[in-house]
C-alpha positions as CSV (number, residue, x, y, z in Angstrom):
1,X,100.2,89.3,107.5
2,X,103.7,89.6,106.2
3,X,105.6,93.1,107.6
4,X,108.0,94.5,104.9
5,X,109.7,97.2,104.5
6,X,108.3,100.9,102.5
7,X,111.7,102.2,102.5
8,X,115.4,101.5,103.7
9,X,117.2,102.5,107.3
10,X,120.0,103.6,108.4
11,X,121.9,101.4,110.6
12,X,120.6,101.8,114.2
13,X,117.2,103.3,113.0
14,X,114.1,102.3,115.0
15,X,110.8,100.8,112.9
16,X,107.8,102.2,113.0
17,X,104.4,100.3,112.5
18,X,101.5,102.1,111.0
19,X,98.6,99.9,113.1
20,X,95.7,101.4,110.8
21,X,97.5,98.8,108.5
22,X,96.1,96.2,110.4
23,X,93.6,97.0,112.1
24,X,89.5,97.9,111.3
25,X,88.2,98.6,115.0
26,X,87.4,102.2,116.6
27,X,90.5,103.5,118.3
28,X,93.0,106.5,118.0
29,X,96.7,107.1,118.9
30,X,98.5,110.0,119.1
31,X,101.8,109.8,116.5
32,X,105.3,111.9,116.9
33,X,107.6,109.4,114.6
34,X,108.0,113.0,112.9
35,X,107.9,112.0,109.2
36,X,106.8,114.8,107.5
37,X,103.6,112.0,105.9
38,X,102.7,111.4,109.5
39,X,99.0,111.9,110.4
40,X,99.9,113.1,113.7
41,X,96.4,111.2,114.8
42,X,96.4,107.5,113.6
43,X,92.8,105.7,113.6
44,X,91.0,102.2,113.5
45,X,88.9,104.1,110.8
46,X,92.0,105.4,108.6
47,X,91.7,102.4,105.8
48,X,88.7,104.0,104.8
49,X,90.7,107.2,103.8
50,X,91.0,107.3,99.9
51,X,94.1,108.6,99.8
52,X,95.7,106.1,102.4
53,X,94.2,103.3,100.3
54,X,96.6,104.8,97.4
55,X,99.6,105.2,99.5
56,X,99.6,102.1,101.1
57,X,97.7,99.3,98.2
58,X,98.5,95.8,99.1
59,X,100.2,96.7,102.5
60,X,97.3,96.0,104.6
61,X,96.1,93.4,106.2
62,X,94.3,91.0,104.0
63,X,91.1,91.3,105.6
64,X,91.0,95.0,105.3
65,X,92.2,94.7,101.2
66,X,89.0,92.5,101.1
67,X,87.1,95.4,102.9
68,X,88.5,97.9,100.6
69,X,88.2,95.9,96.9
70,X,84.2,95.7,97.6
């Protein structure tokens, strides 16, 4: 999996991951990166959200495109 970049930072700014990108397994995480998109609740299940599969086409992991494009 290549990591790029959805947007630019400012100098200094910490990166965030989203790991439903990457991931297909149950598991949840509580999120506070305070974008106003955040989900606030980030899951192993979240790929299978329609509107996630809009917002974030092509960024996930291989594997999980395949999952998705069946």
């Amino acid at each position: 999996m290549t990591e790029t970049a959805r947007r630019a930072s400012a100098p200094g700014e910490e990166p965030t991951f989203d790991y439903a990108l990457a991931t297909a397994v149950p598991w949840s995480i509580s999120c506070r990166c305070g974008s106003p998109a955040c989900r606030c609740l980030i899951t192993g299940n979240d790929w299978w959200r329609p509107e996630l599969q809009e917002r974030y086409r092509e960024h996930f992991s291989p594997f999980i495109n395949a999952r998705i494009g069946e």
